[in-house]
C-alpha positions as CSV (number, residue, x, y, z in Angstrom):
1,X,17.8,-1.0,7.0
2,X,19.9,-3.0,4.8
3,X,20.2,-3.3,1.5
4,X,19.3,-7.2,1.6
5,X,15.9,-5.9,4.0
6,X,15.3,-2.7,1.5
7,X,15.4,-4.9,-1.9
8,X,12.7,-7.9,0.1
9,X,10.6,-5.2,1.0
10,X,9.9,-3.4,-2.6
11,X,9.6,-6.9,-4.0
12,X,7.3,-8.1,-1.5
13,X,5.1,-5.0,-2.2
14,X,5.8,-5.2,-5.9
15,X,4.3,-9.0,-5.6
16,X,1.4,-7.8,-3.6
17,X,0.5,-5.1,-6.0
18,X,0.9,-7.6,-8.9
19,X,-1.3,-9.8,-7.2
20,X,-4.1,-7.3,-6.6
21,X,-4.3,-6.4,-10.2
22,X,-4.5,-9.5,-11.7
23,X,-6.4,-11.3,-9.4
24,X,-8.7,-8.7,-8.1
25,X,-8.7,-6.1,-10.6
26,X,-7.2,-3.3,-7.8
27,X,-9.8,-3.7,-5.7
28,X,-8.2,-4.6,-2.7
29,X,-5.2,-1.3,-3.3
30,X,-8.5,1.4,-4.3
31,X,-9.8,0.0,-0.9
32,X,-6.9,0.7,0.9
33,X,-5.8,3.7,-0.7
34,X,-9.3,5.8,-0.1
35,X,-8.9,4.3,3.6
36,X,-5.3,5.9,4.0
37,X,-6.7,9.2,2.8
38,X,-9.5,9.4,4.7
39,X,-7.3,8.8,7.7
40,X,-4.5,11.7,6.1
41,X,-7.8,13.7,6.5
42,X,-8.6,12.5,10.3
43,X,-5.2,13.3,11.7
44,X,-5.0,16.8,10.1
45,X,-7.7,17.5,12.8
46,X,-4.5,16.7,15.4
47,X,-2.5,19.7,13.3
């Protein structure tokens, strides 16, 4: 990954997240967040 790619990436996500808060009031990143852990949970079945 360049540095160019690396620096894109964080301010894309950065943008996103400042989207979600002001528009949305974090629903959209509490959403996705519980749905990333209840998957963490899931694949420690596979362990």
């Amino acid at each position: 990954m360049t540095n160019q790619l690396a620096l894109l990436l964080g301010f894309a996500i950065v943008t996103a997240l400042t989207i979600d808060a002001y528009s949305y009031d974090w629903d959209n990143t509490l959403f996705l967040s519980r749905k990333l852990l209840e998957l963490i949970e899931w694949l420690k079945f596979w362990r």
